[in-house]
N, C-alpha and C positions, 0 to 999 in steps of 0.2 A: 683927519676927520673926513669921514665920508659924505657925500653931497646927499641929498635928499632923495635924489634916483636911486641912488646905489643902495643907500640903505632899506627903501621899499624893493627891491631888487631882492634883496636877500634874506628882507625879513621873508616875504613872498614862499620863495624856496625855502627857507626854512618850517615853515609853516606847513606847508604842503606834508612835507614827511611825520612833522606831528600830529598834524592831522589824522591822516591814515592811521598811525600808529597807535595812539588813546583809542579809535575806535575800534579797533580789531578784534579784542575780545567779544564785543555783542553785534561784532558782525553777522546779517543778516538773522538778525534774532526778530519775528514781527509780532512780538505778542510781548507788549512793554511790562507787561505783568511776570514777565518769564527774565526781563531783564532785570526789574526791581529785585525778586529772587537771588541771582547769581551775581546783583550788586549792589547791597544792601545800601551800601554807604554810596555807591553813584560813583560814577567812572570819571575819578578828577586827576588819575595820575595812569601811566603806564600799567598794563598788569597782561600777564599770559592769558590766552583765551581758556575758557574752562573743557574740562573734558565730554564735559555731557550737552550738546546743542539741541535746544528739543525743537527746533525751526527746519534743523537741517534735511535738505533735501539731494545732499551729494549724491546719495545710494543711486537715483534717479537719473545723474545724467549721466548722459555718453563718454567714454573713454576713448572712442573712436573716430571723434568729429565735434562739430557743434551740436548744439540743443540737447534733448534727452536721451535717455536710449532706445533706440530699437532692437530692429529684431536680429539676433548674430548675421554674420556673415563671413566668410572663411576669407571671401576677400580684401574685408579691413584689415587693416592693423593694429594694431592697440600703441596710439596716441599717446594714451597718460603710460608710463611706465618706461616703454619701449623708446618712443621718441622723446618724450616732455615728462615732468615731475616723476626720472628713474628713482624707483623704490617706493613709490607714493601708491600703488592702484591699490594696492590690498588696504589704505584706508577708505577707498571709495565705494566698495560694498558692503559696508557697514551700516547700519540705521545710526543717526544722534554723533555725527562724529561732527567736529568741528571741522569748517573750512579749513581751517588755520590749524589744524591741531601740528605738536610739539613746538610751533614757534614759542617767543619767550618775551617778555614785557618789555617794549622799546623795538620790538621787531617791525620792518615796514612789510608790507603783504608785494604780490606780485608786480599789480601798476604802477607801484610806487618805485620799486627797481624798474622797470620799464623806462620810468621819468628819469631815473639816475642813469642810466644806461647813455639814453639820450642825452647827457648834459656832458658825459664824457665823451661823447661824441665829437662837441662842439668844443674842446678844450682848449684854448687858445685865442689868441687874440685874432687871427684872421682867419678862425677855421668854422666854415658857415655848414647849417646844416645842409644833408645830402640824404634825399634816401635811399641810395645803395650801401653809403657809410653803417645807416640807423638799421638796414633790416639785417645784415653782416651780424650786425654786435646783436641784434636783438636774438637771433637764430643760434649766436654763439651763448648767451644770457638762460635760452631757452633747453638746451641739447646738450650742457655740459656733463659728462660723464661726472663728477664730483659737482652735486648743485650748488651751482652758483646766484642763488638765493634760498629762503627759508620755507617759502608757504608749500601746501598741500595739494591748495584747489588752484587750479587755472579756468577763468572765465571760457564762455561758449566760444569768444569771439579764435580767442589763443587755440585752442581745441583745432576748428573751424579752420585755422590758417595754415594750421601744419598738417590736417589730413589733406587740406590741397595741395604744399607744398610734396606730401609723399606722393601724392599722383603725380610729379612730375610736373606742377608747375610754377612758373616765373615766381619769386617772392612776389613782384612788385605786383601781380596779381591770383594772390592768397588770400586778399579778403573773403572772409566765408560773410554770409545773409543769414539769418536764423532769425527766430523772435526777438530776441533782444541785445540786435546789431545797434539800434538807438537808444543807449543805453550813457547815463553820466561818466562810466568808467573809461569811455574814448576819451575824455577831453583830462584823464589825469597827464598824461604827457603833452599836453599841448603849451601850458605854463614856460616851461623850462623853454620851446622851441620860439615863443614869441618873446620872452625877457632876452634873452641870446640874441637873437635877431635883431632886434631894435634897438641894443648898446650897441651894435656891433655895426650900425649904422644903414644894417635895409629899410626902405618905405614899410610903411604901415600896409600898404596897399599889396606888394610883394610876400611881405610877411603873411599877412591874410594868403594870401593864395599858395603859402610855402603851406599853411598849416590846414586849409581843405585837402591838399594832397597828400599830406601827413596823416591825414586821420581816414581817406580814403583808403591805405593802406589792408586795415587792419579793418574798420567799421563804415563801411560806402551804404550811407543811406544818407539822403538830401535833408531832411528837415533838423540830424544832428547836425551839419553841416551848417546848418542855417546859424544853428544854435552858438555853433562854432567861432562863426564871424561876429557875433554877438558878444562872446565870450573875450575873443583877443580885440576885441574892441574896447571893451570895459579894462581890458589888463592895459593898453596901450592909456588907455584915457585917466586910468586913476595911477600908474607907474609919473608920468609927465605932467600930472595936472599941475598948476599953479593952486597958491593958496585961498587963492578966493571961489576955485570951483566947488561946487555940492556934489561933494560924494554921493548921499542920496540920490540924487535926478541922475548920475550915472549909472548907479546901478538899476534905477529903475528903467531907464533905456536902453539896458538890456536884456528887458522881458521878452520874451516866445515863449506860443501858448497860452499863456496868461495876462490878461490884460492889465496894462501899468496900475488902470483904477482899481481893478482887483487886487492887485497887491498891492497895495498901498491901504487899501481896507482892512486886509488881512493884518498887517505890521501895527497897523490904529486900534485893530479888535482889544479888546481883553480876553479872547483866546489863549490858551495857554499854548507853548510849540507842539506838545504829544496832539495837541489839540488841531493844530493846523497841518502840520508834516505826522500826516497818520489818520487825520477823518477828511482834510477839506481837500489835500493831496497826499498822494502816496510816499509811503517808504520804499518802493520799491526802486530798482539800476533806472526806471524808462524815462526819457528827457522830458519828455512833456511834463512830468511833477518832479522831479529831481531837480532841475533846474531851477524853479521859481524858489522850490523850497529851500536852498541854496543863496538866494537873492535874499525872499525874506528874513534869513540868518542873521546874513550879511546885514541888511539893514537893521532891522531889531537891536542888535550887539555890536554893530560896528566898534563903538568906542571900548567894547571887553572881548577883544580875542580866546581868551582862556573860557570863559563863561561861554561863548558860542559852539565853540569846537565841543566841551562838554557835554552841552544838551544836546549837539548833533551825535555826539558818540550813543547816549541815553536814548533815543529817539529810536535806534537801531535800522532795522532795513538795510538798504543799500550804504549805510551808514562813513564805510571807509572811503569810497569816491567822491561822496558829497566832501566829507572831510578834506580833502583833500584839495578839491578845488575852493573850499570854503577858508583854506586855510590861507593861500593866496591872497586871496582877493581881504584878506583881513589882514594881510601882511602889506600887501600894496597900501592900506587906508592909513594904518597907522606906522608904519616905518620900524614894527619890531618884531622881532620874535621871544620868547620864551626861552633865555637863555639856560637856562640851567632843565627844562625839560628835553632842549635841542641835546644838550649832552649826554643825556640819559639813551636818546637812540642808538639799537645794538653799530647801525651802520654812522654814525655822526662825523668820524674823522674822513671816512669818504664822500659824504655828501658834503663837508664843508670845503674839502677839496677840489670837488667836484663846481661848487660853486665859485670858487674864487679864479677857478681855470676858465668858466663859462666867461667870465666877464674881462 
């Protein structure tokens, strides 16, 4: 029998990929009326994303870099295709295409391989993270001539990190800056690197400062950062808690941005969630409302994981990153996961793998 660490440990990771995965299909869909439409009955189990996104704004961004597009240039290179998601650009000037189009129900999206990536990294009993280890496999993850994942879209940041990388420079300084470098989808890989860490017997304190420069890699803006140490704070504090801690007052100190008394009102309201994650904060990737919205989840449903992850799928927006860290920290509370959905993921025997190696 597992001890109580272990098993919030890997409900956690387990969660994480189901997370992502339920919500996939109405990814980045922000008009919930558009969601009720394409799912009539409500997204309570896996399903393929649908072919027609009427949110979608791919056509839009750049294949060359981070953020949008601009204007040609002979001397970029085309990014998506050439170096990243080969065989993919011809769905990116299309109107109404899914992010995600051809993946398949149980499928995890980019970040969420990122996270696996990272866990096999760390496979082993004394094998601590490194990031010359993590940007190797990440770049290998990324450039494999047969893809070696499923999704379509790569966020600005991934874009952003390999047009630097083709100018010639250092991975370890390929973070690209754009609009929404502070964004919830930095902190999908940061889970995996603080549960690892902290079985594996680093300080808390170390740990924190493994995973500001873990995410500086990829997303170097201060205030996720901030966010950051908030976050592996909450994962160290509800992974170890004793039984007589209040989940609650943990997760509520770990608000940024939002003030604990605000959220605390919010979670007391008789607001409905479309109501709160969608008028009072956004559905959009950006941390300052991704994260609270994420806490108030968490609190609201703490005691029904399946029911939280749901309405965050329903909710839509930035929906797969919230998922995903939401899924965690609902795995940390209760010590389970979803067995029989974790199986239904297309990747389940490597993420469980994956998992059992991490620790």
């Amino acid at each position: 029998m597992k001890n109580n660490v272990s098993l919030r440990a890997t409900a956690a990771l387990k969660n994480l990929f189901i997370g992502d995965a339920l919500a996939m299909p109405a990814h980045w869909f922000y008009n919930v009326h558009d969601i009720d439409s394409a799912f009539p009955n409500g997204i309570k189990t896996f399903e393929a994303p649908p072919k027609f996104h009427p949110s979608s704004i791919m056509s839009m961004h750049s294949t060359s870099g981070g953020g949008r597009k601009r204007a040609a240039s002979n001397q970029q290179p085309e990014i998506v295709g050439d170096v990243i998601l080969k065989g993919k650009q011809s769905y990116w000037n299309r109107p109404n295409v899914h992010y995600h189009q051809g993946m398949v129900a149980g499928d995890n999206t980019l970040n969420a391989h990122c996270a696996l990536t990272l866990m096999q990294t760390m496979a082993g009993p004394d094998q601590h993270y490194t990031s010359d280890t993590f940007l190797q496999a990440y770049i290998r993850l990324m450039t494999a001539e047969t893809p070696a994942h499923p999704d379509t879209y790569a966020e600005s940041y991934h874009r952003g990190f390999f047009a630097n990388l083709e100018k010639g420079l250092p991975p370890t300084q390929c973070g690209a800056v754009t609009h929404d470098t502070p964004s919830i989808g930095g902190l999908v890989t940061i889970a995996p690197l603080v549960i690892g860490e902290r079985l594996k017997g680093l300080s808390l304190s170390d740990t924190r400062k493994r995973c500001r420069q873990h995410l500086a890699l990829t997303h170097p803006d201060s205030f996720l950062a901030e966010v950051c140490d908030a976050y592996v704070e909450l994962i160290d504090g509800l992974l170890f808690r004793d039984h007589e801690s209040s989940v609650q007052e943990l997760l509520l100190q770990a608000t940024r941005g939002l003030s604990k008394r605000d959220l605390t009102k919010l979670i007391a309201s008789q607001y409905t969630e479309r109501e709160v994650v969608g008028r009072v904060l956004s559905t959009a990737c950006y941390i300052t409302d991704a994260w609270p919205a994420v806490l108030y989840l968490a609190c609201k449903h703490q005691q029904n994981p399946m029911k939280a992850l749901q309405i965050n799928a329903e909710i839509g927006g930035d929906n797969v990153h919230r998922g995903a860290v939401l899924g965690v920290l609902l795995g940390l509370i209760n010590g389970e996961a979803d067995e029989s959905m974790f199986a239904q993921l297309t990747e389940h025997a490597s993420i469980n793998q994956a998992i059992e190696s991490l620790f």
